[in-house]
C-alpha positions in Angstrom: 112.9 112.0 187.2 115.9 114.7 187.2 116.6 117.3 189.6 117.6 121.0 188.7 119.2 123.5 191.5 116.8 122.6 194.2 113.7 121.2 192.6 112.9 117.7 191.7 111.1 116.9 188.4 108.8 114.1 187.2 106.3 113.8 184.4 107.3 117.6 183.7 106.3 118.9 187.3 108.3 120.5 189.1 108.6 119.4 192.8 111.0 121.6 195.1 112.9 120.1 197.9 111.7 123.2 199.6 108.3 121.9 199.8 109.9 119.5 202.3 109.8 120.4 206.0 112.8 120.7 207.5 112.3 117.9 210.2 111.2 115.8 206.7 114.5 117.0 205.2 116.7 116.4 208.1 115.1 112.8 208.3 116.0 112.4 204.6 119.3 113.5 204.8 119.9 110.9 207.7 118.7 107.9 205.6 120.8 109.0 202.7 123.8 108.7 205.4 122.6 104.9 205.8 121.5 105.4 209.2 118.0 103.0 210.3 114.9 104.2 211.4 116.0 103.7 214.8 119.0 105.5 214.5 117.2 108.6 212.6 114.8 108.7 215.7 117.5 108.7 218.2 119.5 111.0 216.2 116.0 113.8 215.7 115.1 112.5 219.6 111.6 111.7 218.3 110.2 108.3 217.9 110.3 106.1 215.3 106.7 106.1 214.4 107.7 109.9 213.8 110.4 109.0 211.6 108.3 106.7 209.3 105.7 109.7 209.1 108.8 112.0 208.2 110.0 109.9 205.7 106.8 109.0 204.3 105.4 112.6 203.8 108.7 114.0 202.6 108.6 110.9 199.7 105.2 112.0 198.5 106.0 115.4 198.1 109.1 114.2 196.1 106.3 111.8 194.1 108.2 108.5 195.0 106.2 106.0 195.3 105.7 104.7 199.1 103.6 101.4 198.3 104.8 98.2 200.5 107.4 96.7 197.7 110.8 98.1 198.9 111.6 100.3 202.1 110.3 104.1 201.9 113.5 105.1 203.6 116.1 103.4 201.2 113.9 104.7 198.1 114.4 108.1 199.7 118.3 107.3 200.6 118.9 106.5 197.0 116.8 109.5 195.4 119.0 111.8 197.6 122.0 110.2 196.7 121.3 110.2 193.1 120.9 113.5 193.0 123.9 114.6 194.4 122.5 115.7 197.6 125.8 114.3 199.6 
């Protein structure tokens, strides 16, 4: 997966962050800070049911994987990081 300007790509599609809504994106950006799902949810004032939803959505538009193994919001954290999102 690589990332050009704003877009994401994997398996040759191309997969902009602006498909992300901004709540999704703020939530994203928060987890790439390190912050928990509590602290994202006290941070957005929403709840942390919210947050997972946030998280979750804005990883399958990315086309991470969100299966159980390993935490949606650290896969997230570290795809935003990687990608020079900082």
């Amino acid at each position: 997966m690589g990332i050009t300007g704003n877009c994401s790509t994997r398996n040759g599609v191309t997969l902009p962050l602006s498909n992300l809504a901004p709540r999704e994106l703020e939530a994203v950006h928060l987890a790439s800070e390190g912050f928990t799902n509590q602290e994202i949810a006290g941070t957005m004032g929403i709840g942390v049911t919210t947050t997972k939803l946030y998280l979750h959505r804005a990883a399958e538009k990315l086309g991470l994987s969100t299966g159980r193994h390993g935490s949606t919001r650290a896969r997230l954290a570290r795809w935003y990081g990687e990608h020079g999102h900082h």
